[in-house]
C-alpha positions in Angstrom: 104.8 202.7 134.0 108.6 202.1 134.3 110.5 202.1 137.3 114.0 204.4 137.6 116.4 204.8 139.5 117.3 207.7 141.4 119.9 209.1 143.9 120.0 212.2 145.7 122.8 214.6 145.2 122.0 216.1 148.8 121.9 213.3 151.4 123.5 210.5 148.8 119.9 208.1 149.1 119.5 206.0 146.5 115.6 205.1 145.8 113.7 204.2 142.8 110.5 205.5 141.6 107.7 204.1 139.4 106.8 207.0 136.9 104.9 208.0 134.2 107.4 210.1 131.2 104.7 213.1 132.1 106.6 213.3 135.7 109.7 213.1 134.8 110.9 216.3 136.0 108.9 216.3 139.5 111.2 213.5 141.0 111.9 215.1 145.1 114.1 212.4 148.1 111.9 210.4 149.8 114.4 211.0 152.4 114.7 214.5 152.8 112.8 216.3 149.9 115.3 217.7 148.1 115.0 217.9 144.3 118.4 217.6 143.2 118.6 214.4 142.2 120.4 212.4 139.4 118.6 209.2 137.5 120.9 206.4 137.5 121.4 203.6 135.3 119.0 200.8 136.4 119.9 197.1 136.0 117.4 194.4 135.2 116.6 190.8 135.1 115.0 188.2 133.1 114.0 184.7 133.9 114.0 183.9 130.3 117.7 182.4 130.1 119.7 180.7 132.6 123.0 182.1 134.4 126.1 180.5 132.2 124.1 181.2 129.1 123.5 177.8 126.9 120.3 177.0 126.0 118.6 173.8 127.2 116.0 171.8 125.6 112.4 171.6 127.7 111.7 169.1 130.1 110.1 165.9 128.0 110.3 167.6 124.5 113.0 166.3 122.7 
């Protein structure tokens, strides 16, 4: 299931949500139930690469 991100177009809460695409018109506020509410674009991460970018060879494999 993928996690989105959501905030709430009533009380400004931003929240995310793990949810199947069968849902994805039932999204309500956690923080005060409202159902206007606007999926925002999520960031992610990945421990596959390092910060600056270069690739460095594995520790004792030459």
């Amino acid at each position: 299931m993928p996690m989105f991100e959501y905030s709430c177009n009533a009380c400004s809460f931003r929240f995310e949500k793990l949810q199947k695409s069968a849902e994805a018109g039932k999204v309500e506020c956690p923080a005060c139930g409202s159902a206007d509410v606007k999926k925002e674009l999520s960031t992610f991460s990945s421990s596959a690469g390092s910060s600056s970018g270069s690739c460095a060879p594995a520790p004792g494999g030459g």
